[in-house]
MARFI-607335 format. One record per atom (N, C-alpha, C): x, y, z. Coordinates in steps of 0.1 Angstrom, whole numbers, plus 5000, padded with zeros to 4 digits. Layout:
N
XYZ;...
end
This chain:
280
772850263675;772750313688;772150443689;772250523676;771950663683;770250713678;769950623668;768450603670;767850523682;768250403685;767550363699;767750483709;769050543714;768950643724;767750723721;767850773707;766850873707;765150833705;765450733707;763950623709;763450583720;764450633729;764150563742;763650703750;764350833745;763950963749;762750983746;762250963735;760750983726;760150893740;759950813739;759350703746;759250743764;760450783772;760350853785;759350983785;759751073773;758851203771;757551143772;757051053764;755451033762;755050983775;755750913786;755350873790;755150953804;755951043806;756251153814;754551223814;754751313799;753651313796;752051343799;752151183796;750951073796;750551113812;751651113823;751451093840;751151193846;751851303837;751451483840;749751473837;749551453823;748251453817;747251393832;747751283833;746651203844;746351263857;747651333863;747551353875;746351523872;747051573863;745951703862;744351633861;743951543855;743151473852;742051453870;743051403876;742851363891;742551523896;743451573897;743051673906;742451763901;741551763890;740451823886;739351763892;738551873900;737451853906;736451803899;735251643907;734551623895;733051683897;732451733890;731451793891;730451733893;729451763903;728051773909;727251783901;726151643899;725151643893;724251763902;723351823886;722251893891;721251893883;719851803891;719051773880;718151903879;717851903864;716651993860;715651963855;714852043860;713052023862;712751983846;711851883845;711451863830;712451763825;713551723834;714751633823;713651493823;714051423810;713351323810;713651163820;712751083823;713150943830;712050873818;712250713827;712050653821;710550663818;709850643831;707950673822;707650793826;708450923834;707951033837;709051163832;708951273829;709651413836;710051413848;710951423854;711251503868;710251643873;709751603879;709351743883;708851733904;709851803911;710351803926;709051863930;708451683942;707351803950;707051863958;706751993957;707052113971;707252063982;707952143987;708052064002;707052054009;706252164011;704952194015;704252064014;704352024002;702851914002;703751774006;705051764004;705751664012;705351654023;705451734033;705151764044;703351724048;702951784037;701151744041;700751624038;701651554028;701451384023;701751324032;702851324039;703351284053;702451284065;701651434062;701051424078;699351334076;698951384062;698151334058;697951134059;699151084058;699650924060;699750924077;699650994083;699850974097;701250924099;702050944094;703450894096;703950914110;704450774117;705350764127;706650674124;707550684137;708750604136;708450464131;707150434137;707250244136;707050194119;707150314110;706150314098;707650244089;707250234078;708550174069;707650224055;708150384053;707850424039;708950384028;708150364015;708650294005;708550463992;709150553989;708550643973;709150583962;708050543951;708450523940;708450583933;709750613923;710250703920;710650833928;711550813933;711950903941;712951033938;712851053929;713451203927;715251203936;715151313937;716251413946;715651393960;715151253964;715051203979;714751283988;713851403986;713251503997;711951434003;711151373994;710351284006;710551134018;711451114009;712650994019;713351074028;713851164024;714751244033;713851334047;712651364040;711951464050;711251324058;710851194053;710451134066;711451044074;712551004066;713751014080;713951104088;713851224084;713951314095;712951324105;711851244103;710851204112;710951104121;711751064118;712650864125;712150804119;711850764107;711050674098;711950654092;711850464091;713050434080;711950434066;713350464056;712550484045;713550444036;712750404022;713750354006;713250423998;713850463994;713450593971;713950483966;713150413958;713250353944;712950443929;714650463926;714550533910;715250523904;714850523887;715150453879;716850533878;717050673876;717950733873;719350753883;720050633880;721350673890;721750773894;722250873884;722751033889;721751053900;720051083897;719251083910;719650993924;720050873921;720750813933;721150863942;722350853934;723650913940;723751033947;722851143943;722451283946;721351283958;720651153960;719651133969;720451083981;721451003977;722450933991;723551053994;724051183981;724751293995;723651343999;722451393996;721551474001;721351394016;720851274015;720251214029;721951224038;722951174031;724151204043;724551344049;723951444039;724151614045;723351664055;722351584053;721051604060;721251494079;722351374070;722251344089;721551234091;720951174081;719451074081;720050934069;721350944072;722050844054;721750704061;721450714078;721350554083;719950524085;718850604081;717650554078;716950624065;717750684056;717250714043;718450594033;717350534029;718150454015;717450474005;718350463990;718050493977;718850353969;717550293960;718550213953;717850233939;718750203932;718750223914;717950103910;716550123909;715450013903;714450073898;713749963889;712249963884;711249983891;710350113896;709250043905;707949983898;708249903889;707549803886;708049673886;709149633888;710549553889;710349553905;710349633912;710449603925;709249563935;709649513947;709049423952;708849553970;707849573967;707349723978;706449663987;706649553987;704849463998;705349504014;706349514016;707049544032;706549674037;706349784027;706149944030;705049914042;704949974051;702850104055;702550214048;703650264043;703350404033;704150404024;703250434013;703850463996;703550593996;704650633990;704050793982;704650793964;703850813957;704050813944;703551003938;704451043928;704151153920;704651073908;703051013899;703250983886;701850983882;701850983869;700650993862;699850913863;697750923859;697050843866;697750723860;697750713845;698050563837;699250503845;700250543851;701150443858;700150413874;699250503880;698750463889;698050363889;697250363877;696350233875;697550093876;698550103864;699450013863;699949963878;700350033884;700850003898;699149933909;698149983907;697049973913;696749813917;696949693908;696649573915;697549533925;699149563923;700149533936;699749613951;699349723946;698849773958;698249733966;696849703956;695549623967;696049483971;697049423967;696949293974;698349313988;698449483990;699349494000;698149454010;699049444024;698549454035;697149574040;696349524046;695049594046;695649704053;695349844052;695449944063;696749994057;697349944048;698849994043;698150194034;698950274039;698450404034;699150444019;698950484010;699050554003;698650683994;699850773996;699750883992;700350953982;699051033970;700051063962;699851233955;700451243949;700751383950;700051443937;699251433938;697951533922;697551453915;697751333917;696951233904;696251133913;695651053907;694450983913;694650803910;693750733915;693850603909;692050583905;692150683897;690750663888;689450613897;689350473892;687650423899;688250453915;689350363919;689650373930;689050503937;688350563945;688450683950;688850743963;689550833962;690650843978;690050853987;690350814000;689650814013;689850974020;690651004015;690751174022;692051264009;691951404012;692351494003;692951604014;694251594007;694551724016;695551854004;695251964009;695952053996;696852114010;698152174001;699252284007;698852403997;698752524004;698052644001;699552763994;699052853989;700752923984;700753013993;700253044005;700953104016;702052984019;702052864018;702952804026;703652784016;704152824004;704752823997;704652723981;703652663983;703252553975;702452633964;702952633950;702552713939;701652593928;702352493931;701852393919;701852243927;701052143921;701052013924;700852043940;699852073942;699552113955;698152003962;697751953959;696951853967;697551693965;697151653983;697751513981;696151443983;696551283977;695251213978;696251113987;695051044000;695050894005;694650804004;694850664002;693850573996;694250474009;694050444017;694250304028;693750164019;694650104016;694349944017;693249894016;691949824013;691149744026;691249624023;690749564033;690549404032;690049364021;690149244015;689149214009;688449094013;687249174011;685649084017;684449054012;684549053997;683748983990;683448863987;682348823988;681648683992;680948644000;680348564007;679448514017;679748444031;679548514040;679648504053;678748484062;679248354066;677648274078;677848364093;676848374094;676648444111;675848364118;675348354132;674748264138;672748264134;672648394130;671048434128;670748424108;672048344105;671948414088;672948384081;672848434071;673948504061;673948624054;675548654053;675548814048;676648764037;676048824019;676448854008;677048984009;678549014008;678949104009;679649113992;679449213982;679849263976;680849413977;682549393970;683149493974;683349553961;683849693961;684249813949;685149883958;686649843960;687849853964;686649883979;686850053984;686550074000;685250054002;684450063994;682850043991;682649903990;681449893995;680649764000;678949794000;678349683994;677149653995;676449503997;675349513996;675349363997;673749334005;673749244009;672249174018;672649074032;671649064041;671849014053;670548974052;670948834053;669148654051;669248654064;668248654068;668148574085;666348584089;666048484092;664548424096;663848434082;664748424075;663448404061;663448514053;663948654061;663948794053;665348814049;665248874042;666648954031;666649094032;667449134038;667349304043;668749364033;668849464027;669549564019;670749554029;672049594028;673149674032;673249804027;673049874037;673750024028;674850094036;675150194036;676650274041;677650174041;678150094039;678849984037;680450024031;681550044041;682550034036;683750054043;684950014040;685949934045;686750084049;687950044062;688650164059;689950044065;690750034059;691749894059;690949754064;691349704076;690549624078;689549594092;689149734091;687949814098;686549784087;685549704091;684049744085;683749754095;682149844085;681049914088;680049924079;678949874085;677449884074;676449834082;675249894074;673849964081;673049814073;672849714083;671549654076;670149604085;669249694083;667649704085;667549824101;668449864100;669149964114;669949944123;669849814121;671549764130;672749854123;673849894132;674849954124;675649804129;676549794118;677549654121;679149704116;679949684129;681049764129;682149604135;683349614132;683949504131;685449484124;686349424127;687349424125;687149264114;687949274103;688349164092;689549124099;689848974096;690948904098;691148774086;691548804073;691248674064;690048674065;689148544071;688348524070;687048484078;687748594087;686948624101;686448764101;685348754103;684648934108;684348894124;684749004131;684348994148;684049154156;683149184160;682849344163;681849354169;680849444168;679649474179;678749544163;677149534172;675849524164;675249624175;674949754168;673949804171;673049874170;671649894177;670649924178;669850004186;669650124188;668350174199;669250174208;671050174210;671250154221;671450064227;671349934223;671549784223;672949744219;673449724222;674949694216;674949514219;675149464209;675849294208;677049264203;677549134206;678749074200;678149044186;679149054175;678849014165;680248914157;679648764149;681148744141;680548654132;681448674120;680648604106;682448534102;681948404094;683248394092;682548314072;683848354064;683248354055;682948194047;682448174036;682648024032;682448054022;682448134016;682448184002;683548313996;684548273990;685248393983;685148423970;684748583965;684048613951;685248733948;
end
């Protein structure tokens, strides 16, 4: 009996304890991730981009409310966050949870947590075809990587990215944030819009037009009465063309597999529409 009694005391103590232990446990505050510049991810460094040029990649994308921006890799959610606060719904896809989690109090402090979302994914794993605007800060080699899902987005869909390039691709406009405005580094954004694609051959009522494409760039020839006339200035800006063949300028909206727009000349303006029967 008087070992169990004193067995059963051992046993209350521990367990007493054990509940003191826990509750200090609890009411120890839990501490706030804070990421630091340079920590590593999965194919990049972290490194946050100035607000400044957030700001100019944004204006540079023409961003409005009706838009549905998508950033991959999204960091500490200042460009998600800064275009919800434009009324634009927006998603940060990134790899690093802590980043998450840190991206959803930031967008709730800020006021924007019902049109800024962050979710814990691959953006190569993920499925971004819904966006009008991308914004990417990653190196050219993941830009290339990412480069074929892009072009088979929607024509006219914008993309902007923050100091790196997509090589051959070449950007349709450039815009830099200056260090008066506070922007010290990674300071120029590039745009690339979408275009259609429109390579192959297209009957018109006077002809045919071989249209060769190199992403926004276009060349090609226009047959009609027997002659073969050059294309030149030739190039897409989503699914807006434009090209010069024998001095007609030929300007025109793509639809699949419809061109429809106006032809002109000297001042002459006609209807114009080619529809294609050939895809290359």
């Amino acid at each position: 009996m008087r070992t169990s009694f004193f067995s059963r005391q051992f046993l209350w103590a521990l367990i007493l304890s054990l509940i003191a232990a826990g509750s200090i446990a609890q009411d120890k505050p839990a501490e706030k991730f804070e990421p630091e510049v340079g920590q590593q991810g999965k194919d990049v460094i972290w490194v946050p981009t100035p607000q400044p040029l957030v700001d100019r990649m944004l204006n540079l994308a023409k961003l409005t409310p009706k838009d549905y921006l998508i950033d991959l890799g999204s960091g500490d959610g200042r460009t998600v966050i800064t275009a919800a606060k434009r009324g634009t719904r927006a998603l940060g896809v990134e790899y690093n949870p802590k980043m998450v989690a840190l991206s959803r109090r930031l967008a709730a402090e800020a006021g924007v947590g019902d049109k800024a979302r962050f979710v814990n994914g691959d953006i190569f794993e993920t499925d971004f075809s819904a966006a009008s605007v991308i914004t990417l800060f990653l190196l050219p080699d993941l830009n290339i990587k990412l480069r074929p899902k892009i072009l088979d987005m929607k024509p006219g869909t914008r993309v902007v990215s923050n100091s790196f390039t997509m090589e051959a691709w070449q950007a349709d406009e450039t815009a830099k944030a200056s260090r008066e405005e506070g922007c010290e580094n990674y300071c120029t954004a590039y745009l690339w819009i979408v275009p259609a694609k429109v390579g192959g051959i297209w009957r018109v009522d006077d002809g045919e037009i071989t249209l060769k494409q190199d992403f926004q760039m276009i060349s090609g020839s226009l047959r009609s009465g027997g002659k073969t006339t050059a294309i030149t200035g030739g190039r897409l800006r989503g699914d807006e063309i434009r090209f010069n063949a024998g001095g007609t300028v030929y300007t025109g909206q793509v639809r699949g597999d419809t061109i429809e727009g106006t032809a002109s000349i000297g001042g002459r303006t006609r209807a114009w529409k080619a529809r294609r029967s050939f895809r290359s």
